[in-house]
Backbone bond lengths (Angstrom), bond angles and torsions (degrees), N, CA, C in turn:
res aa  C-N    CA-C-N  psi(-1)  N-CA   C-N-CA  omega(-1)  CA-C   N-CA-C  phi
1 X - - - 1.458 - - 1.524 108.87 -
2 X 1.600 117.41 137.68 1.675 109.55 -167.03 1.351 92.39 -168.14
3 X 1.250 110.74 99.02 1.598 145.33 166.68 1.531 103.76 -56.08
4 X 1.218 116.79 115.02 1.539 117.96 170.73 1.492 112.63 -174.39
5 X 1.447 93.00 78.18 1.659 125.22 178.57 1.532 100.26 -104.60
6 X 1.448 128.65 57.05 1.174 119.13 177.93 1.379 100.25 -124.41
7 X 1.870 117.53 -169.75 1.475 124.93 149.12 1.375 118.77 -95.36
8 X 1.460 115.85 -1.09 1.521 116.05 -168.52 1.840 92.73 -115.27
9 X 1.445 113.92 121.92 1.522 143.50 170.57 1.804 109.62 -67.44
10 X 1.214 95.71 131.96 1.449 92.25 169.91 1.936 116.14 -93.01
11 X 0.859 117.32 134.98 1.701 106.11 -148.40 2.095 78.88 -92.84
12 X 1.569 88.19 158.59 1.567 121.80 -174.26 1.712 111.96 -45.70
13 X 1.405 119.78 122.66 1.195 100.16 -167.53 1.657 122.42 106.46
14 X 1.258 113.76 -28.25 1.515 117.05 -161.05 1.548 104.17 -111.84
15 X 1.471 115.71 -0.67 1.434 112.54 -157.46 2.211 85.85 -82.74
16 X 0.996 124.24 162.55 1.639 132.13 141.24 1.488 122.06 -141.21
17 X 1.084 91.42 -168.97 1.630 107.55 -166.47 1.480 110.87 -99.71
18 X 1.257 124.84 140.91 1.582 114.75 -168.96 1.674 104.33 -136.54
19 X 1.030 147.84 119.27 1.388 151.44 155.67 1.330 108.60 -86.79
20 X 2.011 133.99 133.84 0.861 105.92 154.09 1.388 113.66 -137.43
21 X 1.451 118.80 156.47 1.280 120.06 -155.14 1.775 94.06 -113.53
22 X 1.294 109.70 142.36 1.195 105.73 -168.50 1.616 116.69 -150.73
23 X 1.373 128.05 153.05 1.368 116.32 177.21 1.986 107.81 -129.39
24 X 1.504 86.17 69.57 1.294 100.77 -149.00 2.080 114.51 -70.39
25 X 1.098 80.84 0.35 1.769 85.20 175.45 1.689 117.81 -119.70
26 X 1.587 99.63 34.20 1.617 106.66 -163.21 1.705 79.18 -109.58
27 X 1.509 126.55 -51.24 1.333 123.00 -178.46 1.414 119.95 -112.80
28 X 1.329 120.33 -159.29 1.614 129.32 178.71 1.526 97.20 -107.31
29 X 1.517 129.39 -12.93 1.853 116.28 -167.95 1.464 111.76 -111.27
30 X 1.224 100.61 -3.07 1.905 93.03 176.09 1.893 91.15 -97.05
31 X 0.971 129.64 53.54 1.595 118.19 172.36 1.792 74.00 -138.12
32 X 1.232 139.82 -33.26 1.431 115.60 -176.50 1.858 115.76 -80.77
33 X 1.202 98.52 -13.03 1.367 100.41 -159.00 1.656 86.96 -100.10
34 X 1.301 149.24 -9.49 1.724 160.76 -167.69 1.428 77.58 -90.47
35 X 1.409 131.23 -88.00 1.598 135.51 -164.18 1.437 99.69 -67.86
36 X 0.890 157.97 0.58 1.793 148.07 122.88 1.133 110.71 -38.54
37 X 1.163 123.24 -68.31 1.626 147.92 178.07 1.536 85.95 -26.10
38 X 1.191 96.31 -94.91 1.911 122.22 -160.61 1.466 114.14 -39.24
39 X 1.732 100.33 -31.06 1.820 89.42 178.45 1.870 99.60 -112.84
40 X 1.256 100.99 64.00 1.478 104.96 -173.87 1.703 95.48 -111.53
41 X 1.096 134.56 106.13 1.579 127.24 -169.06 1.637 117.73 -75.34
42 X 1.282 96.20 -0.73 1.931 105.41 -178.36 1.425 92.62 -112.21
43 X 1.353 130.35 -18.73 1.808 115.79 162.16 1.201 105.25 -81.81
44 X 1.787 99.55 140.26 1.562 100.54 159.37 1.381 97.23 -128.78
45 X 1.583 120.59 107.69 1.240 150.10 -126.03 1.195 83.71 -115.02
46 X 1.919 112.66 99.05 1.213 138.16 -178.54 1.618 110.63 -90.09
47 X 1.211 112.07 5.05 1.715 115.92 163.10 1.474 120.79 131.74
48 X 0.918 107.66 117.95 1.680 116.03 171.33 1.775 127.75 -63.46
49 X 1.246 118.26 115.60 1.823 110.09 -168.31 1.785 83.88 -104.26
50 X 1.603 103.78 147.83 1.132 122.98 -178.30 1.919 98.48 -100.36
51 X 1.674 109.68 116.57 1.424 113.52 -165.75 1.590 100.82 -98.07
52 X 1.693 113.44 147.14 1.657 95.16 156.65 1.363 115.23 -81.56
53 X 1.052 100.54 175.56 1.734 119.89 160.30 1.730 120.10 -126.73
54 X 1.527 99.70 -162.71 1.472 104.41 172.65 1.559 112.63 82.52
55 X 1.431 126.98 130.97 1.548 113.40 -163.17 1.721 83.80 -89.73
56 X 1.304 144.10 -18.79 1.250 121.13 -179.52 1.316 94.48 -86.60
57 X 1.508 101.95 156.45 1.737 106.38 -177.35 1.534 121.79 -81.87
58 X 1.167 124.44 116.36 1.518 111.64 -139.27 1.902 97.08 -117.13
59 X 1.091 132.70 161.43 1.131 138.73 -137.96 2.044 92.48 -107.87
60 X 1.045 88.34 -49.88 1.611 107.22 -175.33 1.384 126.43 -92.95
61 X 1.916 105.67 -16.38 1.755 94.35 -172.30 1.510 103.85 -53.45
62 X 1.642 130.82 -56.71 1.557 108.62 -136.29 1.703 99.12 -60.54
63 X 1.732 108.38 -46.69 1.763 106.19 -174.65 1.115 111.06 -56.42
64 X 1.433 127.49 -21.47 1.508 113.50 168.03 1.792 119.44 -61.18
65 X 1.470 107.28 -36.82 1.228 111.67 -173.76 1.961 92.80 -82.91
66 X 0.724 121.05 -14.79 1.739 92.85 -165.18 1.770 79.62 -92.55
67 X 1.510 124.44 -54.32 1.713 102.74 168.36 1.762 130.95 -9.42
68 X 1.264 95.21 -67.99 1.384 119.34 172.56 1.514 106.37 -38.67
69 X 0.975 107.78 -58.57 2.046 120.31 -166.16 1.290 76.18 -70.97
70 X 1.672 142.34 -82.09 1.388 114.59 -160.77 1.224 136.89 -55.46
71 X 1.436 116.82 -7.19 1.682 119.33 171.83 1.738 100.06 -83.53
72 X 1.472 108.74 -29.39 1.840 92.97 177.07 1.694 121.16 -66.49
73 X 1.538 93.28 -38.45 1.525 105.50 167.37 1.026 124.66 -38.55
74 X 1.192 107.31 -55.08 1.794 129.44 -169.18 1.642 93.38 -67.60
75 X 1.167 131.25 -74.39 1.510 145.89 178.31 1.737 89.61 -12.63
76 X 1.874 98.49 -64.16 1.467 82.61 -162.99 1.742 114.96 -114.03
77 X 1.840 91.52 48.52 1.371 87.48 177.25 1.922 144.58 39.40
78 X 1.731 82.06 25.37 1.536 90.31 -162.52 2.221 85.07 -103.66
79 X 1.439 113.79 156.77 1.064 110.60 -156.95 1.662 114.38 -82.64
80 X 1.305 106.09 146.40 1.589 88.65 -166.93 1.747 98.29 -98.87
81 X 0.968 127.65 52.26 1.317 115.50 155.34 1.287 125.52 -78.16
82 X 1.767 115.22 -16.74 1.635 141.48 -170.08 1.562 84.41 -52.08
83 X 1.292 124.29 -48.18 1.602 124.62 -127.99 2.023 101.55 -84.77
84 X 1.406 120.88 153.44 0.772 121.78 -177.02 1.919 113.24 -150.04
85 X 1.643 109.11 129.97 1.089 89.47 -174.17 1.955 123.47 -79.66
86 X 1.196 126.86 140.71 1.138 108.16 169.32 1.102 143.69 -144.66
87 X 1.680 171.69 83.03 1.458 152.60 23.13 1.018 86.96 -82.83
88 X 1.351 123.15 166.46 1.588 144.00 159.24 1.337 115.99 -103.29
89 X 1.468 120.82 -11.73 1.424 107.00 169.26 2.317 87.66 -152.67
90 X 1.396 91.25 -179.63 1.544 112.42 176.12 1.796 103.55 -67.90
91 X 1.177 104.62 168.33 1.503 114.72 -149.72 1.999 81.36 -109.83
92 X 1.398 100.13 123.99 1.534 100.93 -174.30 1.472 104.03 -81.54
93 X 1.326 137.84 -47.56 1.109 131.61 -178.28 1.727 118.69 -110.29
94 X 1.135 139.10 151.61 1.307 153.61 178.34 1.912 102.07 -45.35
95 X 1.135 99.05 -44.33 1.679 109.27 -167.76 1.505 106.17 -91.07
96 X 1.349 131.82 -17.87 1.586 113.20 -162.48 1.818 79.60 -123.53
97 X 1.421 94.04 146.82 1.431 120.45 -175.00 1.536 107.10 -83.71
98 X 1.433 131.41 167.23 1.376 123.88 163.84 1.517 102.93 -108.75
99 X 1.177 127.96 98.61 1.610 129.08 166.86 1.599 127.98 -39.58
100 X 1.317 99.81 102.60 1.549 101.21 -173.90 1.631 115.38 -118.60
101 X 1.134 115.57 -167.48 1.635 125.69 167.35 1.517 101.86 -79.93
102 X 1.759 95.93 -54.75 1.689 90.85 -175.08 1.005 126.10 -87.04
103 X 1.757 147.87 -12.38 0.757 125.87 138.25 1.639 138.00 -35.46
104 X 1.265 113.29 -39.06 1.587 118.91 170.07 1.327 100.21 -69.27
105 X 1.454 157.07 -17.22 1.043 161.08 179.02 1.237 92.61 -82.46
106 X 1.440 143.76 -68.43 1.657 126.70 -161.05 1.582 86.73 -67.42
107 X 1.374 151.75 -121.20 1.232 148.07 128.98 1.817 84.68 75.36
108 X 0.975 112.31 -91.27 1.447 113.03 -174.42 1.638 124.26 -45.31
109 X 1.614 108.05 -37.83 1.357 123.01 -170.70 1.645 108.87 -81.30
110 X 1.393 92.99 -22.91 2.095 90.75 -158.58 1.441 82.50 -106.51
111 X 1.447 133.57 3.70 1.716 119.92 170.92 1.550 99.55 -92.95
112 X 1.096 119.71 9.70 2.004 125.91 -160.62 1.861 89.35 -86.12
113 X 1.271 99.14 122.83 2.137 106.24 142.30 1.255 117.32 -58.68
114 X 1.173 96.54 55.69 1.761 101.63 170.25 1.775 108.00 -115.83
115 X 1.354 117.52 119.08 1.415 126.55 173.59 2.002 115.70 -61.89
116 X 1.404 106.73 -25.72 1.681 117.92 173.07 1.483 100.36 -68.37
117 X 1.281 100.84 113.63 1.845 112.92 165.19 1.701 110.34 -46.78
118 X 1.093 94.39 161.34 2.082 112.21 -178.46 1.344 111.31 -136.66
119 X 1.517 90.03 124.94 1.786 94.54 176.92 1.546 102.18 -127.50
120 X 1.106 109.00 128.89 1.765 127.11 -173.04 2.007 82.26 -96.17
121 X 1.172 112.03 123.87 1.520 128.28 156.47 1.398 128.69 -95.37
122 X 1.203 144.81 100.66 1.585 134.06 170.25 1.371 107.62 -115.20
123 X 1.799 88.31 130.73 1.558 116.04 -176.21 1.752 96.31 -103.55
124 X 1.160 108.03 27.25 1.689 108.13 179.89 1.141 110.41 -155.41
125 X 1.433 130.76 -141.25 1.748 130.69 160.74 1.275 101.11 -62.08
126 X 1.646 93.40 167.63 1.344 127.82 170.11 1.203 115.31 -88.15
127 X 1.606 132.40 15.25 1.403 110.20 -165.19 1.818 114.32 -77.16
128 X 1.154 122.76 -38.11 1.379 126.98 -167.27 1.608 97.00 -65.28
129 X 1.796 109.29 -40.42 1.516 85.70 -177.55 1.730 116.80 -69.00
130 X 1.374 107.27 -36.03 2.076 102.02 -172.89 1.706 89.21 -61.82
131 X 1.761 139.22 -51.56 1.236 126.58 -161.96 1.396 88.17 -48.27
132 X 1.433 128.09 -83.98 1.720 137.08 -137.93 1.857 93.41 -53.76
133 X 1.424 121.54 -16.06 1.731 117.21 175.50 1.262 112.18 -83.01
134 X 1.651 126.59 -64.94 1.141 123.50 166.24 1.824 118.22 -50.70
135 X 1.295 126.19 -18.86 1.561 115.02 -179.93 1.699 82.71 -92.37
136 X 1.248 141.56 -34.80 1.614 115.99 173.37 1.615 109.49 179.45
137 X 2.039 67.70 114.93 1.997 95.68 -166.04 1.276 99.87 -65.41
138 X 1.614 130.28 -2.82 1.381 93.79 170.85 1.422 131.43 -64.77
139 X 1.517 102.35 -34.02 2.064 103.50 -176.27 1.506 106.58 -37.66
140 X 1.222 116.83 -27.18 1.585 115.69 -146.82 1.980 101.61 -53.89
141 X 1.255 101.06 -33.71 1.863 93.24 177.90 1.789 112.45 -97.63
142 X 1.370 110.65 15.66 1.644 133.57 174.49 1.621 107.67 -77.38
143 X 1.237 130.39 -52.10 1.617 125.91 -156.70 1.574 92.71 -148.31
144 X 0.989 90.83 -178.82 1.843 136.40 -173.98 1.273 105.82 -102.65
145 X 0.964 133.05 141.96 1.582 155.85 160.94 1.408 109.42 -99.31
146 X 1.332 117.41 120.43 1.746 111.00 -177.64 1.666 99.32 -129.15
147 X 1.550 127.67 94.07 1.310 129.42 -175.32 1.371 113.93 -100.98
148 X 1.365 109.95 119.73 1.534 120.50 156.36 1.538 116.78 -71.03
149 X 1.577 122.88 69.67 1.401 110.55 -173.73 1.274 99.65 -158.39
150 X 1.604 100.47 172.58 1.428 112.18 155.80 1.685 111.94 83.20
151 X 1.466 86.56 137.89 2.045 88.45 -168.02 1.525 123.95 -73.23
152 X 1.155 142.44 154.56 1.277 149.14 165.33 1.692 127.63 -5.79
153 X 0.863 139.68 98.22 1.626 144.28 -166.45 1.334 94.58 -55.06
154 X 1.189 114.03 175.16 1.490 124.37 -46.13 1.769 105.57 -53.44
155 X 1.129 139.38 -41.62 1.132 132.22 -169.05 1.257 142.93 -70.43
156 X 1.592 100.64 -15.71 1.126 123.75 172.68 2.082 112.28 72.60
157 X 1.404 122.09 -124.87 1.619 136.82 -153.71 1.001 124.75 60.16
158 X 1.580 118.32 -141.15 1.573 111.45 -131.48 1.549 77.46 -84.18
159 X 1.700 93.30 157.66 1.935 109.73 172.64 2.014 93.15 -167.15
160 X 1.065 96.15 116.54 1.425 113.27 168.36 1.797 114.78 -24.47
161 X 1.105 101.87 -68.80 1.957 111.25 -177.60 1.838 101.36 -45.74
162 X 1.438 94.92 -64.12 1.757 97.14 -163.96 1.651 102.54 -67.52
163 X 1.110 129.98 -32.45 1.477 117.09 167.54 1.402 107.94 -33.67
164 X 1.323 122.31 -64.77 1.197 131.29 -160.96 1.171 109.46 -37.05
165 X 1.515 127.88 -43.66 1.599 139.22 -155.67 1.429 97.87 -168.09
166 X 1.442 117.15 87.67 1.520 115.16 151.80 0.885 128.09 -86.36
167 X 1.290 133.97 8.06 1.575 144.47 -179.15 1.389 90.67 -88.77
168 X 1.219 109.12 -77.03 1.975 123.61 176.13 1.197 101.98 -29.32
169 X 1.615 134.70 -48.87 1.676 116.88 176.80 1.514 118.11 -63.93
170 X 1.364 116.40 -54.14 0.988 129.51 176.85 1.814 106.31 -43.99
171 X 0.952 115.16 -75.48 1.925 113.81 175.78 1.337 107.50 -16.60
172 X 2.010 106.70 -73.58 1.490 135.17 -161.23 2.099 86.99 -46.13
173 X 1.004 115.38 -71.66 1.319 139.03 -165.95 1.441 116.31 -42.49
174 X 2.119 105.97 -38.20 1.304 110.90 165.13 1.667 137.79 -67.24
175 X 1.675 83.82 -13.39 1.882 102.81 -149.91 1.585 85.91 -86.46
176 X 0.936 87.51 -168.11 1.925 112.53 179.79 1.770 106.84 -122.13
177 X 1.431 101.89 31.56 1.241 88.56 160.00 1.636 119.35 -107.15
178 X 1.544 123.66 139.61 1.386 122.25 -154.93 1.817 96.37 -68.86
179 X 1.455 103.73 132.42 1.525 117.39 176.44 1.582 119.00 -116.79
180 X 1.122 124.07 118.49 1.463 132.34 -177.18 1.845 98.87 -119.37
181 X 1.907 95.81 112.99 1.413 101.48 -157.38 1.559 90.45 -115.41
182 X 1.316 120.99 123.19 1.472 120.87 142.03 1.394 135.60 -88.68
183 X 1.552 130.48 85.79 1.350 158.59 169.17 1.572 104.38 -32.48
184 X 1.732 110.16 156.92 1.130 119.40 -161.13 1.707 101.05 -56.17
185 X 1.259 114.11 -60.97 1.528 117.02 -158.61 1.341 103.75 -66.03
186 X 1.682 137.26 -4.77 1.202 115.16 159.49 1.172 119.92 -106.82
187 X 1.048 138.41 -31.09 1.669 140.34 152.60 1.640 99.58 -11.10
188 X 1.565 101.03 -66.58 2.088 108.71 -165.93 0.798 103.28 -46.19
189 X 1.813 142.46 -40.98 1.690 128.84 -179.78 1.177 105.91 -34.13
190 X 1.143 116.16 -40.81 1.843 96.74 -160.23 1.382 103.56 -90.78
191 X 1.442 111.94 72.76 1.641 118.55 139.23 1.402 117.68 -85.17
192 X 1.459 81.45 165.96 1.852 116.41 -151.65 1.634 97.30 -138.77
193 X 1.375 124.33 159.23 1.523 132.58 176.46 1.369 86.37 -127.95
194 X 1.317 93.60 142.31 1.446 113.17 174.46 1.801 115.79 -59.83
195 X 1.197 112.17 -37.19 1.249 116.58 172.26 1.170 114.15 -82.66
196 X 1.307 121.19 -5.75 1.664 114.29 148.60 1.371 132.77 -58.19
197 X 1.670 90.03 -38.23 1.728 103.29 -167.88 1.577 100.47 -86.68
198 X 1.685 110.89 -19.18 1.585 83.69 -173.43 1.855 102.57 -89.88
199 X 1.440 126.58 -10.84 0.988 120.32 167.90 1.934 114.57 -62.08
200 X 1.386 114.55 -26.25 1.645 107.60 -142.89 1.642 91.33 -135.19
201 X 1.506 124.55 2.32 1.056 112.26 146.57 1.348 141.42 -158.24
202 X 2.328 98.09 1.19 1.741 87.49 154.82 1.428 115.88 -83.25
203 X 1.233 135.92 18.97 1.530 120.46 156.78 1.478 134.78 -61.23
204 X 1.685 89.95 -16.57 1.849 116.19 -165.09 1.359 98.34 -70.21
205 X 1.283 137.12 42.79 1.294 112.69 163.59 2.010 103.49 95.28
206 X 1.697 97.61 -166.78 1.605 91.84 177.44 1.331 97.12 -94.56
207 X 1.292 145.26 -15.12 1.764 126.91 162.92 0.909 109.12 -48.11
208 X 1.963 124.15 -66.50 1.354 107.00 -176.39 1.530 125.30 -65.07
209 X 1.243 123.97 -27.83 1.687 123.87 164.09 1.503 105.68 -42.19
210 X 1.076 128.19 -67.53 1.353 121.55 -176.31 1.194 112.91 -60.73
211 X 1.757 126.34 -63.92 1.653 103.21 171.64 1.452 135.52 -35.62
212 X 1.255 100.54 -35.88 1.634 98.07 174.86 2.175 122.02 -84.04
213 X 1.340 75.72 -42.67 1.619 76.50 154.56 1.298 137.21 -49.21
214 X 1.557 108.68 -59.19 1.391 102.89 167.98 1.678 135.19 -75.70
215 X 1.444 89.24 -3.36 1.794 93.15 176.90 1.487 92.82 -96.41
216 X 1.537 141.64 -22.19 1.220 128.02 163.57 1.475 118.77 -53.10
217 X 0.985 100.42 -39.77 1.931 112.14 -163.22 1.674 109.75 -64.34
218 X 1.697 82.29 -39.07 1.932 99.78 -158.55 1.562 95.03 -85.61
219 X 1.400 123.28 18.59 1.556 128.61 164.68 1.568 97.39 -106.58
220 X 1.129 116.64 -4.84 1.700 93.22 159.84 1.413 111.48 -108.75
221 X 0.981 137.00 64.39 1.682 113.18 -155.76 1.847 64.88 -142.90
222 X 1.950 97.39 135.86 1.037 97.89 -177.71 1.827 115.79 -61.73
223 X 1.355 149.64 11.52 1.312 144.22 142.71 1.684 113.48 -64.20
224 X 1.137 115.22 -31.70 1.481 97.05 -178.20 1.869 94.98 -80.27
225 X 1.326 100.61 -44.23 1.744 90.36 -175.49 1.500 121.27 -40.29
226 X 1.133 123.03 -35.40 1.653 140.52 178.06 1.258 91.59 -47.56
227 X 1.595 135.60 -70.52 1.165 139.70 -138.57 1.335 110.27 -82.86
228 X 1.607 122.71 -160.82 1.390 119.88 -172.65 1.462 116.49 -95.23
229 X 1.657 111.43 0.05 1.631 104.35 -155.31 2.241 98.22 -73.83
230 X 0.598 85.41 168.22 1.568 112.56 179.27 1.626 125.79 -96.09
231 X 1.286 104.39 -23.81 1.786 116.70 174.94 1.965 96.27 87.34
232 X 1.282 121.18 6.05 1.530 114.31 157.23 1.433 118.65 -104.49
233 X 1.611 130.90 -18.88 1.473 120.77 177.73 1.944 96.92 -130.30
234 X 1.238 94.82 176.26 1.315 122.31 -168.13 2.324 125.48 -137.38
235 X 0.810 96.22 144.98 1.845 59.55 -170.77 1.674 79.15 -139.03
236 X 1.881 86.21 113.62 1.658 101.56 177.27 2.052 105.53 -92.90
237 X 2.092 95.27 77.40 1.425 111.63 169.50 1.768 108.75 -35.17
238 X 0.934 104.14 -64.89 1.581 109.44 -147.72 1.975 104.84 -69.69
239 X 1.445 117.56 -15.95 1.450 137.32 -163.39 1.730 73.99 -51.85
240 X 1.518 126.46 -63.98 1.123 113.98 -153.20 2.132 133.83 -55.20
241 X 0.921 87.93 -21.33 1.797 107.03 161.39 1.535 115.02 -67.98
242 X 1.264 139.49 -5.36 1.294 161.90 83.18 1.528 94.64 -2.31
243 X 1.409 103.53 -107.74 1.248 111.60 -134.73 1.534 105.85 -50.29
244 X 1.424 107.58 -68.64 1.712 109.38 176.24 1.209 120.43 3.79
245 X 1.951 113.76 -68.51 1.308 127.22 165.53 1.688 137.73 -18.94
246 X 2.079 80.77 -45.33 1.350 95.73 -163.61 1.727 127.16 -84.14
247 X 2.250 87.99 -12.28 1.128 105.21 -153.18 1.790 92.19 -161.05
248 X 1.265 128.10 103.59 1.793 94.87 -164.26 1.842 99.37 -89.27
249 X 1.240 117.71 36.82 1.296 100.59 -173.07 1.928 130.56 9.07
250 X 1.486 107.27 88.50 1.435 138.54 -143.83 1.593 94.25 -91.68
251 X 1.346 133.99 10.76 1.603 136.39 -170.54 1.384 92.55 -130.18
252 X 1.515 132.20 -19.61 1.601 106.76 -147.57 1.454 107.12 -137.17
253 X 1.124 106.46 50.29 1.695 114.66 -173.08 1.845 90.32 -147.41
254 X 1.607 113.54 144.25 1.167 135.05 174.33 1.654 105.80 -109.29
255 X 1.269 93.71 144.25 2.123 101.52 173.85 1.070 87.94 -83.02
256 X 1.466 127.90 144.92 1.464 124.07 155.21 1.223 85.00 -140.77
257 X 1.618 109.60 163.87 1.347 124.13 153.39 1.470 131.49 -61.39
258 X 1.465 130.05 129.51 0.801 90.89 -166.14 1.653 108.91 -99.95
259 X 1.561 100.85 171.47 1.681 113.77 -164.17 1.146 113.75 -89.91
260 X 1.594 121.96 138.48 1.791 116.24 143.37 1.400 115.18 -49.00
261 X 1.322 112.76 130.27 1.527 103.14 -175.21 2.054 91.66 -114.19
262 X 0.860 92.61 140.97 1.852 110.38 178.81 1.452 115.74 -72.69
263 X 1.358 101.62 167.89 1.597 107.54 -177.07 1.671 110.57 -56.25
264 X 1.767 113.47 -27.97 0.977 130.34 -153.99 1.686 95.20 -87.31
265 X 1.286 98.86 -16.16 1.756 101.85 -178.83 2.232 103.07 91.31
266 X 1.212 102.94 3.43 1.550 114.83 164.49 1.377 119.82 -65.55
267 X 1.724 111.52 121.53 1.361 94.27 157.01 1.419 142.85 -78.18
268 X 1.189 119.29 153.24 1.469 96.55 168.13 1.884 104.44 -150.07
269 X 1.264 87.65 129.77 1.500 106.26 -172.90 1.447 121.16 -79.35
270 X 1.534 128.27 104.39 0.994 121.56 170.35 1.794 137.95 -100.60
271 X 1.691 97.74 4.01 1.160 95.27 140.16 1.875 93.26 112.33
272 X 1.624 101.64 -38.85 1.323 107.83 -166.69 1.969 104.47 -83.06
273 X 1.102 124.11 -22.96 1.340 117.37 -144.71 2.445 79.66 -92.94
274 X 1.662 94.65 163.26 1.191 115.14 -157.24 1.587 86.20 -74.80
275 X 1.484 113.67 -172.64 1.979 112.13 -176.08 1.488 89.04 -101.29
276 X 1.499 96.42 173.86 1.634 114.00 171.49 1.228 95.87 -152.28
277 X 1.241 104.86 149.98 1.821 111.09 177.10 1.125 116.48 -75.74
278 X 1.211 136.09 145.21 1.308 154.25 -160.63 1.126 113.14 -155.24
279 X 1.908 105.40 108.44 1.864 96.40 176.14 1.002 122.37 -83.41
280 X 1.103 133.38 -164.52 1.582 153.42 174.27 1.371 135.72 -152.49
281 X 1.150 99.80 -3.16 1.597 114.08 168.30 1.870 105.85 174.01
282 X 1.641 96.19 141.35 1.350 116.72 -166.83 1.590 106.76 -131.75
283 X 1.486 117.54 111.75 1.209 134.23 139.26 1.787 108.58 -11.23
284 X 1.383 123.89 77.28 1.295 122.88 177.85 1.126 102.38 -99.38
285 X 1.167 150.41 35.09 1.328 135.81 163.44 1.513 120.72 -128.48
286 X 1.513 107.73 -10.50 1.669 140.62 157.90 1.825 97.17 -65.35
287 X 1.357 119.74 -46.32 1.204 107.15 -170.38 1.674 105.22 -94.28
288 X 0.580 133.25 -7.48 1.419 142.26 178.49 1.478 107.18 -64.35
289 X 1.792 98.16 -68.78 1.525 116.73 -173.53 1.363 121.54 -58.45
290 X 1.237 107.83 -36.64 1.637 120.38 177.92 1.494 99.69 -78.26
291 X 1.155 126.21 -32.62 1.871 108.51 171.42 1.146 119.74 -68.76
292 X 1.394 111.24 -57.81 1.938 114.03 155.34 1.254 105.81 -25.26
293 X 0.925 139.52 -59.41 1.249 136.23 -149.41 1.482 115.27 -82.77
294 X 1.420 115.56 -47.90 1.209 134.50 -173.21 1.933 100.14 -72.38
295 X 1.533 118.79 -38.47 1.043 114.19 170.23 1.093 128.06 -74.17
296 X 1.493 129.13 -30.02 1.346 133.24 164.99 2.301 117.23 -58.74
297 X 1.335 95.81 -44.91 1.311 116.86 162.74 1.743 111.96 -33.35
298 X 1.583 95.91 -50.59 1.997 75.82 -154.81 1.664 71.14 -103.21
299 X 1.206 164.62 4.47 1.396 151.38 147.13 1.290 110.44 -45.65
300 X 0.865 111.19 -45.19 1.685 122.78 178.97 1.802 113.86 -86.87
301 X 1.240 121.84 -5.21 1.601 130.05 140.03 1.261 111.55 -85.00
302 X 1.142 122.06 -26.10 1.742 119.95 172.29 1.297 130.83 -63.00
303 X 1.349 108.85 -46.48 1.155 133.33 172.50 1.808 111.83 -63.08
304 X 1.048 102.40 -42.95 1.595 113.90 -154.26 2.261 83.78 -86.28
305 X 0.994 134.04 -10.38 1.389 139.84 172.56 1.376 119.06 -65.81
C-alpha cells in the first residue's frame, strides 16, 4: 500500500518497504505515527502486525490492538487487508518462537527478490521480530529493525516496550540482524500540547477528531493519572519510527554494542556482541511538521471526493 496523492515525486531509487508492528490499543501515540506511516509516499507499507502488550499476559491485548488499526483504516478508508494479527503474548523462552500472522509476514517480505530495502518498525515489543529470526535466521541480513524501546544508555531500566518482552530484546539484540534503537529519553522529545493538537489536528476531518479525541480521553484513564503529565502535553514516543525513515538524522546516533539487558531491564555490556545504532537525539519538530502537513494534505483530498 503507497499513498502518493501529492505534487512532490519521490525520485528513482528512494522508494522502500515498511512493515509496522504495533501495540496500538495499549496507548493514544502509536495511532499517529500508523497514519504517518500510511501517507508517507516513499513507504510502500507492506503491512501492519497487531502487537500485545501489558507485562501480565493478557488474553485480549494483541485483538485489541489489531481492532484499533481497523477503526484507523476505516477512518481513512484505506484497505485493511495490510493488517496482520501477531503474538498474543511474550515469548517464554529464548529458543521457541511465538507463531503469528506477522511474523510469517516479515519472514515472507525479507525472503522477496525485491532490490527496495525493508524496515520492520516496533512501537511495542519485540516479539514478532526475535519469533520471524528464530522461525528463519536467514532474514537476519534482509531488513532493518527500527525499535521504540529500552531505557537510557549506558545503563539502561525500567521502559514500558521492553517490559513487555525481554526475552524478545535480548534474541533481536543477539542476532545479526541490523538494529536502529530509539531509547526512552529520546523517543520523550517528541512532545506535543494538547492545544497544539486540537488546533493542528482535530480540524482534519473525522481521523483527526478521533486522533485527538482519543489521546485526550486516554489522559484520563487512571494510568496516565499515575504518571507526570499535567492534561496540557502529550509525548507522541513512537512518531519517531516515522521520522528516521523520512530523514535518518546521519550526526545523532552512536554504534554501541549491543547489550544483554537483565531481568531488571539493565544493561550490561560484554563487549562480544556486534554494534547497533543507538540515537540520542531526534529532530522532533521535522517530524511533527511533516505529519501536520501530510494530514492536513489528504483531508483536503477527502473532502474534495
Amino acid at each position: 500500500m503507497r499513498y502518493t496523492d501529492y505534487r512532490f515525486r519521490i525520485p528513482p531509487g528512494k522508494e522502500i518497504r515498511v512493515i509496522t508492528d504495533t501495540d496500538a490499543k495499549n496507548e493514544a501515540d502509536d495511532q499517529f505515527a500508523i497514519v504517518h506511516a500510511l501517507l508517507s509516499p516513499r513507504f510502500d507499507n507492506r503491512g501492519i502486525i497487531a502487537a500485545h502488550f501489558g507485562t501480565e499476559k493478557s488474553a485480549t491485548s494483541m485483538q485489541d490492538s489489531y481492532d484499533e488499526v481497523v477503526t484507523i483504516l476505516n477512518y481513512m478508508d484505506f484497505d485493511k487487508s495490510i493488517l496482520r494479527h501477531g503474538a498474543p503474548h511474550a515469548l517464554t523462552y529464548a529458543s521457541v518462537p511465538v507463531e503469528s500472522e506477522g511474523a510469517r509476514l516479515i519472514i515472507e517480505e525479507a525472503m522477496k527478490d525485491d532490490d527496495r530495502p525493508l524496515y520492520v518498525t516496533f512501537l511495542g515489543p519485540l516479539t514478532d521480530m526475535a519469533s520471524a529470526l528464530l522461525m528463519e535466521p536467514r532474514i537476519a541480513d534482509r531488513l532493518t529493525c527500527i525499535w521504540i524501546g529500552g531505557g537510557t544508555y549506558p545503563s539502561g531500566g525500567s521502559e514500558y516496550n521492553l517490559s513487555n518482552d525481554i526475552i524478545a530484546a535480548n534474541v533481536v539484540f543477539e542476532s545479526q540482524v541490523p538494529v536502529w534503537q530509539v531509547p526512552r529519553n529520546v523517543y520523550q522529545e517528541v512532545i506535543v500540547s494538547l492545544a497544539e493538537l486540537e488546533l493542528r489536528v482535530y480540524p482534519c476531518g473525522e481521523l483527526g477528531r478521533y486522533l485527538f479525541e482519543q489521546l485526550e480521553e486516554n489522559g484520563h484513564t487512571s494510568e496516565a493519572l499515575r504518571t507526570t503529565r499535567t492534561g496540557e502535553y502529550w509525548c507522541l514516543g513512537d512518531s519517531p519510527a516515522v521520522g528516521l525513515l523520512l530523514f535518518p538524522h546521519p550526526h545523532t546516533f552512536d554504534w554501541v554494542p549491543a547489550p544483554h539487558i537483565t531481568d531488571e531491564m539493565f544493561y550490561v555490556q560484554n563487549g562480544t556482541n556486534r554494534p547497533i545504532r543507538v540515537y540520542r537525539h531526534l529532530e522532533a519538530r521535522f517530524i511533527l511538521e511533516d505529519f501536520y502537513a501530510k494530514l492536513q494534505l489528504f483531508t483536503q483530498k477527502q473532502r474534495k471526493q
